[in-house]
C-alpha positions as CSV (number, residue, x, y, z in Angstrom):
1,X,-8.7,24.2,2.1
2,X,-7.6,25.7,5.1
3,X,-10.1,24.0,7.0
4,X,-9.2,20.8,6.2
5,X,-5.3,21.2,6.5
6,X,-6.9,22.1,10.3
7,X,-8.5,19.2,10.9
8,X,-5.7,17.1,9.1
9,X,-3.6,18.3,11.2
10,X,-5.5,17.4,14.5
11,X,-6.1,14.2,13.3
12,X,-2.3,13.9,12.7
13,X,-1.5,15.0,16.5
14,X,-3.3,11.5,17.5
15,X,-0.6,9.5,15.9
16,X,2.1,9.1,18.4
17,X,-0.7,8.4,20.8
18,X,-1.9,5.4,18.9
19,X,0.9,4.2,17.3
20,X,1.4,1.5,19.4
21,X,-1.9,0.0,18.9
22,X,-2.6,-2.4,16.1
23,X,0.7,-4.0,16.1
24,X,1.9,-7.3,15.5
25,X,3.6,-9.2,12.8
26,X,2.0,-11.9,10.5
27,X,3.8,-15.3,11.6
28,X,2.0,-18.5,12.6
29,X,2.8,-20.4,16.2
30,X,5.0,-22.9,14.5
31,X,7.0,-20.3,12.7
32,X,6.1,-21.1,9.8
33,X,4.6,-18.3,7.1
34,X,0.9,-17.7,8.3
35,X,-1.4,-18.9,6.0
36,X,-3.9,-16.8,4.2
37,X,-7.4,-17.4,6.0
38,X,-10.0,-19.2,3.7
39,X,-12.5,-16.3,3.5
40,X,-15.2,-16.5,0.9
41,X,-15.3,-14.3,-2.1
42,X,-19.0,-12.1,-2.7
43,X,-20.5,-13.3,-5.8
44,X,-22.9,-10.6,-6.5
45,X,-24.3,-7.4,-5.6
46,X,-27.4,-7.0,-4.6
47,X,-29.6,-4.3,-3.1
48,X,-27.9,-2.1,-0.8
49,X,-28.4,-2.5,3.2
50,X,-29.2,1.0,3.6
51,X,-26.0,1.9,5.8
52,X,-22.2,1.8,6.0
53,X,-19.7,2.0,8.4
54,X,-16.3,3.2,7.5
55,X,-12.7,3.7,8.5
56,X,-10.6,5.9,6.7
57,X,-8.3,9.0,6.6
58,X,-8.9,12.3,6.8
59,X,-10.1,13.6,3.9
60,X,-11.3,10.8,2.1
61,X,-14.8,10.3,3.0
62,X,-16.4,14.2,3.0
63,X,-19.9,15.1,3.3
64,X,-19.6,18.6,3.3
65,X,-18.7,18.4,7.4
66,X,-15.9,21.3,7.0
67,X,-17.0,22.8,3.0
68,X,-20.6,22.3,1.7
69,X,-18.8,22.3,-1.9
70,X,-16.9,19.1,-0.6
71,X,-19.1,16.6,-0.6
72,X,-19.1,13.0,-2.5
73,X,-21.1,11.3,0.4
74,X,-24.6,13.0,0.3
75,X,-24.9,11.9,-4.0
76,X,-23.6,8.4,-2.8
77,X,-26.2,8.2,0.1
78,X,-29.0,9.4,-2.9
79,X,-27.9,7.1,-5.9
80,X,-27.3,3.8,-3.8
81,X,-29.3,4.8,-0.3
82,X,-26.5,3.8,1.9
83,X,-26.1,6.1,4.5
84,X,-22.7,6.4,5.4
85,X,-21.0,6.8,9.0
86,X,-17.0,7.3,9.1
87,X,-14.9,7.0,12.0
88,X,-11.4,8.7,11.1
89,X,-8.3,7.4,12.1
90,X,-5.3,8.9,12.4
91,X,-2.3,5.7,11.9
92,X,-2.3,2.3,10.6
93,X,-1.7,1.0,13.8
94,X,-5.5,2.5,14.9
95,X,-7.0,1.4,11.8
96,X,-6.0,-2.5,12.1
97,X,-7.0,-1.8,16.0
98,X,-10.6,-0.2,14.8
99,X,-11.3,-3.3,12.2
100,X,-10.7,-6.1,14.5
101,X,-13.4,-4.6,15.9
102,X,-16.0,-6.1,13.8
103,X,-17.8,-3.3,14.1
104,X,-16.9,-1.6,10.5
105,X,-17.7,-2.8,6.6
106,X,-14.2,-1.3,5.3
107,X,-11.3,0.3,5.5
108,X,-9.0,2.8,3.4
109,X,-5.9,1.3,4.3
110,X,-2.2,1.4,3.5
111,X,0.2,-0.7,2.4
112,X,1.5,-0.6,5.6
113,X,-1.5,-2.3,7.3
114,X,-3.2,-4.3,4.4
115,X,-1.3,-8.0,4.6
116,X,-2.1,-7.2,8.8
117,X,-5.8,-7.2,8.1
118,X,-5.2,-10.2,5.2
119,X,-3.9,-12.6,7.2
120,X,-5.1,-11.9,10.3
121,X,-8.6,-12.9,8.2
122,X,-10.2,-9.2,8.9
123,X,-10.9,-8.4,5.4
124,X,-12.2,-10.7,2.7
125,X,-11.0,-10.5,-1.2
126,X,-12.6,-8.7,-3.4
127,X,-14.8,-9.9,-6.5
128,X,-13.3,-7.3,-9.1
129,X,-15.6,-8.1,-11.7
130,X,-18.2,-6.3,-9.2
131,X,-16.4,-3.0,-9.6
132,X,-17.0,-2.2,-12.8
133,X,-14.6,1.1,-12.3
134,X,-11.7,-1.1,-11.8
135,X,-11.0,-2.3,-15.3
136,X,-9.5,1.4,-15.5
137,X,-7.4,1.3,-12.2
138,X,-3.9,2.4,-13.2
139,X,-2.2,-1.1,-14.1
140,X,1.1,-0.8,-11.8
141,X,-1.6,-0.4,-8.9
142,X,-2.9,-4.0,-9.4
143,X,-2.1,-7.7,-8.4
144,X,0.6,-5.5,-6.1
145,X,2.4,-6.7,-3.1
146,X,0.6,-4.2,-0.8
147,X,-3.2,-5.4,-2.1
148,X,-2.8,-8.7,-3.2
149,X,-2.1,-12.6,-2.1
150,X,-1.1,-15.5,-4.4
151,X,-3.0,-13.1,-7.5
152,X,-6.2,-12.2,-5.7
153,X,-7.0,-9.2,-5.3
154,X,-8.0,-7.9,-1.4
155,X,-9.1,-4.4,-2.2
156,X,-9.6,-1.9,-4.8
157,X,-6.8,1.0,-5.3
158,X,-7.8,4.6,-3.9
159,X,-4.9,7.0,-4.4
160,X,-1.2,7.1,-4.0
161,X,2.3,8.9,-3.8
162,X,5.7,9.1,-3.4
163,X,7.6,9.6,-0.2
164,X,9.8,12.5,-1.4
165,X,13.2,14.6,-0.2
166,X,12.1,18.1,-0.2
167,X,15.0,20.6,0.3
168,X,15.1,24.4,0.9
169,X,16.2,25.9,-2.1
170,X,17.8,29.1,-0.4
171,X,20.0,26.5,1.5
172,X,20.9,23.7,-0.2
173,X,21.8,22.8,-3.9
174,X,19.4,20.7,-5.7
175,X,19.9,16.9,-3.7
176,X,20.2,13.9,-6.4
177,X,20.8,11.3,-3.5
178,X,19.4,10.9,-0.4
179,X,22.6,10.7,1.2
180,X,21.4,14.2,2.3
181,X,19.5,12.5,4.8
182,X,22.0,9.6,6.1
183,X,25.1,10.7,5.8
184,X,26.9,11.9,9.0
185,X,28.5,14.8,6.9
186,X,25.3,16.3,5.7
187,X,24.9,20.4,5.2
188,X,21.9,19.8,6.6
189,X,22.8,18.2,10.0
190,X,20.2,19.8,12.7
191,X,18.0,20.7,10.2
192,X,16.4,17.1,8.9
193,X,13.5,16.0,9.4
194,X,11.9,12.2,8.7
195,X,8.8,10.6,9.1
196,X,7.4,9.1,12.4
197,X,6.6,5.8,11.9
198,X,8.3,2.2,12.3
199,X,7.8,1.9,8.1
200,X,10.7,4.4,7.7
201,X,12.5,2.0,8.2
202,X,12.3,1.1,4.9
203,X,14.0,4.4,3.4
204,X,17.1,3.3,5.3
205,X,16.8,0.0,4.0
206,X,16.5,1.3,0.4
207,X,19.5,3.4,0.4
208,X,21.4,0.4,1.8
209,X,20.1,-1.1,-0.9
210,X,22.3,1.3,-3.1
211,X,25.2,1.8,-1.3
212,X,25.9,-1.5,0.3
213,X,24.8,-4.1,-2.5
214,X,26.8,-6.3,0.3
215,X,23.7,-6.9,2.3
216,X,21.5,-8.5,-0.2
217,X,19.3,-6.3,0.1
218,X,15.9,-6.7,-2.7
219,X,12.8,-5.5,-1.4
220,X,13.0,-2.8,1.5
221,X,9.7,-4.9,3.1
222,X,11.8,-7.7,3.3
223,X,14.8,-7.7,5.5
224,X,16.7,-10.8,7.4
225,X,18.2,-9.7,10.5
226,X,21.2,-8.8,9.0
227,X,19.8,-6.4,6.2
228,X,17.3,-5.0,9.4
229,X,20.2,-4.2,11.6
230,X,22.2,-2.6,9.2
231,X,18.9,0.0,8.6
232,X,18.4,0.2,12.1
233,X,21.8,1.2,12.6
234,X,21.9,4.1,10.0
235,X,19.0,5.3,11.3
236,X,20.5,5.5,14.5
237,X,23.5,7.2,13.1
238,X,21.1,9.8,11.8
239,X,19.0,10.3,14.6
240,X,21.4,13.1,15.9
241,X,20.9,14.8,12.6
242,X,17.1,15.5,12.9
243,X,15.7,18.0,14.1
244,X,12.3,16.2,14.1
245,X,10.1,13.5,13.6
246,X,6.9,14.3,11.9
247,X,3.2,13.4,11.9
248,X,1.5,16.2,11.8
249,X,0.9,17.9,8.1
250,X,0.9,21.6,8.7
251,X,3.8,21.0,11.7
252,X,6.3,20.3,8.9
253,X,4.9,22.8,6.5
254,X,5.7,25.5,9.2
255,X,9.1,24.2,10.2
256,X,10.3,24.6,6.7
257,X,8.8,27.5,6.3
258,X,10.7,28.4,9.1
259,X,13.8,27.1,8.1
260,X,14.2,24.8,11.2
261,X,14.1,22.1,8.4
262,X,16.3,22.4,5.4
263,X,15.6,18.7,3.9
264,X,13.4,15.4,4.4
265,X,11.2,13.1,3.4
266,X,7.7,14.9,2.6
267,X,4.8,14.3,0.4
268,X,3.8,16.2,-2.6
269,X,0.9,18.0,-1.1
270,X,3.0,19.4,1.8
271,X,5.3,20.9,-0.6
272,X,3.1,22.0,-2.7
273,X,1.1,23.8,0.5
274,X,4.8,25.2,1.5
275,X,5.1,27.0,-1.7
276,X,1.6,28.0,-1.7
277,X,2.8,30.0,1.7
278,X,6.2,31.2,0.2
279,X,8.2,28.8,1.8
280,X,11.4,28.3,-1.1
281,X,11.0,24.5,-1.3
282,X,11.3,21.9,-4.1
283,X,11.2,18.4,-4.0
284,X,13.0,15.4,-5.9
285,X,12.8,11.5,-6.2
286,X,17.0,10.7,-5.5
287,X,19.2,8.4,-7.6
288,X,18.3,5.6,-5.3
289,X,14.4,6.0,-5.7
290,X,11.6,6.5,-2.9
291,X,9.5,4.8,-0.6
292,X,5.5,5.4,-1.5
293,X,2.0,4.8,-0.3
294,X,-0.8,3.2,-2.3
295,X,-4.3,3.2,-0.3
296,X,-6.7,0.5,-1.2
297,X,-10.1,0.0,-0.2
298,X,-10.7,-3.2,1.5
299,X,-13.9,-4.8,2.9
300,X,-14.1,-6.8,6.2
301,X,-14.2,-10.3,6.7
302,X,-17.6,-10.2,8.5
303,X,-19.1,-6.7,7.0
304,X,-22.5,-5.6,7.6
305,X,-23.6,-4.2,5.2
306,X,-21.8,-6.1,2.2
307,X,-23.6,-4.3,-0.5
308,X,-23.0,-0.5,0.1
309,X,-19.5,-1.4,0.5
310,X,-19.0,-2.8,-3.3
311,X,-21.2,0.0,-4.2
312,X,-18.7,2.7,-2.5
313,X,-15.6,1.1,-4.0
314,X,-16.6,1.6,-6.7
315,X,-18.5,5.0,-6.5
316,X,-15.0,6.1,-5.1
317,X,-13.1,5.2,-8.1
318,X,-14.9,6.7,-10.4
319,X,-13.6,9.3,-12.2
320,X,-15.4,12.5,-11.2
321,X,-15.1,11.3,-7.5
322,X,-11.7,10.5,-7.9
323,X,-11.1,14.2,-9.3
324,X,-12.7,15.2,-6.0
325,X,-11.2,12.9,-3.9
326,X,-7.8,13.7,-5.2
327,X,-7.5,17.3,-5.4
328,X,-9.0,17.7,-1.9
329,X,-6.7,15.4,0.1
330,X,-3.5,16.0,-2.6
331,X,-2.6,12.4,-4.0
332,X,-2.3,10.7,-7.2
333,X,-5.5,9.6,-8.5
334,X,-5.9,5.8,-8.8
335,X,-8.2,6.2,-11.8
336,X,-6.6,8.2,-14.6
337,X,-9.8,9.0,-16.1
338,X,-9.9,11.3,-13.2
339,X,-7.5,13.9,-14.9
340,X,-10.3,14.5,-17.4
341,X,-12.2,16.4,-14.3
342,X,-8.9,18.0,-12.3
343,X,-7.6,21.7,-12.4
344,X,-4.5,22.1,-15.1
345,X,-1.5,21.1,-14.2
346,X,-2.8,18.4,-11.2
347,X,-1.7,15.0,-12.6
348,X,1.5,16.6,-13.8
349,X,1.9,17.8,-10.7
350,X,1.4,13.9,-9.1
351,X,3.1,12.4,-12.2
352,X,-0.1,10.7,-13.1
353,X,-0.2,8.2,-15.8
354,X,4.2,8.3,-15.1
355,X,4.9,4.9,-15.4
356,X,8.7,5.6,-14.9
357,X,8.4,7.7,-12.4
358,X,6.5,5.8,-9.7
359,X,8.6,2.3,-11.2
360,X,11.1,3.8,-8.8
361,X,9.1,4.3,-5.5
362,X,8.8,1.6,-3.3
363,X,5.1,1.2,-2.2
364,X,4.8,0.4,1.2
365,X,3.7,-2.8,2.2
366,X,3.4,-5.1,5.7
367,X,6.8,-6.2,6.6
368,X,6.0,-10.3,7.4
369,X,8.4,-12.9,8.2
370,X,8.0,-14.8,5.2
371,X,10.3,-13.1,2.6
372,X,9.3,-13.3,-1.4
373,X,12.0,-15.8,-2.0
374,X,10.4,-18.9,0.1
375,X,12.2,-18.0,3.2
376,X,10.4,-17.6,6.4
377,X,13.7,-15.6,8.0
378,X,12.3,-12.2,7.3
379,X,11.8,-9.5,10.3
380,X,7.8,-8.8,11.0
381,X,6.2,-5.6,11.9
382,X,6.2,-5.9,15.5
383,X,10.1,-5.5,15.5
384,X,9.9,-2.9,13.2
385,X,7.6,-1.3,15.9
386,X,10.0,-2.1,18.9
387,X,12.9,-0.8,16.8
388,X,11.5,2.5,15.7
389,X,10.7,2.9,19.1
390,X,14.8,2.6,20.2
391,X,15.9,4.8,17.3
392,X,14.0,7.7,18.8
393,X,15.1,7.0,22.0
């Protein structure tokens, strides 16, 4: 485990480095919304091509590199022979960069980057009756705005979580909004920390949501200039507030176990890591709800090695893989079957099969300038990038 936290963690480092590749909005020339590229749908599934090239996170395609116990590649390679190479990446921004490549037959990516690699026509949609493991994805994960287009699917659901506010229990009392974070007369001014990346944006817009119904504000992912302003303004308010920005996995574990950070948005794993090292933390979803991230596997446009791609998504989503898959990197599983094959007390833990409790996160997905009520008004990803870039300074 520690191994991996290592190597998550240098992974992580890369990501203020490569943030600014990959970016870019989806909007066409005339302003209009772009349309969705006319990209043939696979049939069938034949034999496999004997190779496949990946992208992915950390953590997510092992072949026993760091643990020989952690391993789901080597029984993929012998039940489908598709040998499998990986290239890791370490943002969204690098993983849209690495696909438009051409060089790669998928990619685990968020919801952060999937409508990117829709519409710019560098993934195709996916034939779900040719994953026969999908008929048992967790429902809410499906025909979603991060994975889908006009009710067809572009990828099959990996794993997923909540963007939570963890606090330090020794300094603060238990948090029930997240004006712990945004308020200028937080206990925890100097001691905050967020997440680095232009989609935080989004947790600003989604306690706007609750505190100034004013703006309009529906979907955090969709945001006129006005709504975007008004988050880019809080966040700017807050910015002398944090202590820091984080990417990197174990740096925020060791700042709270520090107690340089008393509160901020975190994941469940980190927490769950900080307690595992005696750090007196605890973590919530506020009044106002959460952001969240939902991985999907998605297939280029162009792949390869078409084949061993269908065969790994749904390899991956099986249930004993998922087990694997989920404990080892620390997410919700995609498949619920998998809590039939995870340690007591993991899916409680992720609030697997909690239908309530991830109705109030808010997945992320590609900020584009069409909005979901017809309007082409809404502010794309590369200002979201140029913005987040400002708020820092």
């Amino acid at each position: 485990m520690k191994t991996k936290r290592l190597r998550l963690a240098a992974v992580a480092a890369l990501a203020l480095a490569l943030a600014a590749c990959g970016g870019g909005g989806v909007t066409a020339p005339s302003g209009k919304p772009a349309a969705v590229p006319n990209i043939p749908m696979k049939p069938s599934v034949g034999k496999g091509e004997g190779q496949l090239n990946l992208v992915a996170w950390a953590g997510y395609v092992e072949y026993g590199q760091d643990d020989p116990k952690v391993d789901w590649v080597h029984p993929f390679t012998q039940a489908t022979g598709c040998h499998v190479n990986v290239k890791v990446a370490g943002t969204s921004d690098e993983m849209v960069t690495l696909m438009r490549t051409g060089q790669y037959d998928g990619v685990s990516a968020s919801g952060d980057a999937s409508l990117r690699l829709v519409y710019g026509g560098i993934v195709a949609p996916v034939n779900t009756k040719l994953v026969p493991n999908y008929k048992d994805i967790a429902p809410y994960l499906k025909d979603a705005p991060w994975n889908s287009v006009n009710g067809q699917m572009y990828g099959i659901p990996h794993g997923y979580g909540a963007n939570v506010l963890m606090w330090r229990t020794d300094k603060l009392k238990k948090p029930t909004s997240w004006s712990l974070v945004f308020e200028k007369n937080s206990p925890a001014a100097g001691h905050l920390t967020a997440y680095d990346s232009p989609i935080y944006i989004a947790d600003a817009a989604l306690y706007l949501k609750a505190h100034q119904p004013s703006l309009g504000i529906t979907n955090p992912y969709e945001l006129t200039q006005k709504q975007f302003n008004a988050a880019v303004k809080l966040l700017e308010l807050q910015h002398p507030m944090i202590h820091d920005y984080w990417s990197n996995y174990l740096n925020e574990v060791h700042d709270f176990k520090s107690g340089d950070n008393w509160a901020g948005t975190s994941w469940q794993v980190i927490a769950n890591t900080a307690q595992s090292e005696r750090a007196p933390v605890s973590t919530t979803v506020p009044s106002e709800g959460s952001t969240g991230w939902s991985d999907t596997w998605m297939i280029a446009s162009h792949a390869q090695h078409p084949n061993c791609m269908y065969k790994w998504m749904n390899w991956i989503t099986s249930p004993r893989v998922q087990a694997q898959v989920a404990q080892y990197f620390g997410e919700a599983p995609a498949n619920p079957k998998a809590c039939n094959y995870t340690a007591k007390g993991f899916c409680t833990s992720y609030h697997v099969k909690d239908y309530a409790y991830y109705k109030r996160v808010a997945f992320w997905a590609t900020p584009i300038s069409s909005c979901g009520n017809g309007q082409n008004n809404c502010v794309d990803y590369s200002k979201w990038t140029q913005a987040w870039t400002n708020i820092k300074g």
